[in-house]
C-alpha positions in Angstrom: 169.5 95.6 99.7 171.0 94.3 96.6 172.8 97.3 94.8 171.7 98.4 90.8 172.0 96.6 87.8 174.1 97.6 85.0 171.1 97.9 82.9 170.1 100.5 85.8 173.5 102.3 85.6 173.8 102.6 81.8 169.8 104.2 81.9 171.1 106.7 84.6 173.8 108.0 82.2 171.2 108.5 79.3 168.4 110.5 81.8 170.3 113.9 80.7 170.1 114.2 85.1 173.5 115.6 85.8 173.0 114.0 89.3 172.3 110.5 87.8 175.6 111.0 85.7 177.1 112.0 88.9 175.7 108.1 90.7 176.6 106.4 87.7 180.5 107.0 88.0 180.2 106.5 91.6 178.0 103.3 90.9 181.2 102.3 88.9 183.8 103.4 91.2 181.9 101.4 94.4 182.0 98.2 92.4 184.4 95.4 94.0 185.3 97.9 96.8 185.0 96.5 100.7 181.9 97.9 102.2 182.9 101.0 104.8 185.2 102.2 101.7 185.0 105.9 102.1 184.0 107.8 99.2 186.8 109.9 97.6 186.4 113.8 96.9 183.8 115.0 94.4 186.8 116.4 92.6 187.9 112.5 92.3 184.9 111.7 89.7 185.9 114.7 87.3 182.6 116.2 86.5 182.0 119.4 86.7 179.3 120.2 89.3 177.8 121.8 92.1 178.4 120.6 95.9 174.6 120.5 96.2 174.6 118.1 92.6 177.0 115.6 94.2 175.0 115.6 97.8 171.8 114.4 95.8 173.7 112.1 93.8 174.7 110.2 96.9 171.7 110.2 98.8 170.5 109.0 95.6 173.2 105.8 95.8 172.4 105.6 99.4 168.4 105.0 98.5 169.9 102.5 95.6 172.2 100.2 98.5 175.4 101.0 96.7 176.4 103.9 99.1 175.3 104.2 103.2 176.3 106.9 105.9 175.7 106.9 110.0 176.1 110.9 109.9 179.5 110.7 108.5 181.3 110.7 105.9 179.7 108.3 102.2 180.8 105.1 102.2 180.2 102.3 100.4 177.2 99.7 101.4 
């Protein structure tokens, strides 16, 4: 599954959704890395947010092709 457009990215970071903020600097973080790159902590990203926030974010990326997880830890796609 090809990943999001920047056209897609840049609209996630005007929704107001703090979980689309959230994907969005993961989005940007992911590109150019080798796929099975585990994700960094949540702290990493700097934005202030809940553990539950971050979680949705990612399964957000997951549903998007830029992130993927086999019951482990986020990695990228």
């Amino acid at each position: 599954m090809p990943g999001p457009t920047p056209e897609q990215v840049t609209a996630w970071r005007v929704t107001g959704h703090r979980y689309k903020l959230i994907a969005a600097r993961i989005a940007g973080w992911a590109e150019g890395k080798e796929r099975g790159t585990v994700l960094p902590d949540n702290e990493f990203f700097g934005i202030d947010a809940s553990a539950s926030t971050y979680k949705r974010a990612k399964r957000f990326l997951v549903s998007q092709g830029v992130l993927s997880t086999n019951d482990g830890p986020f990695q990228v796609a």
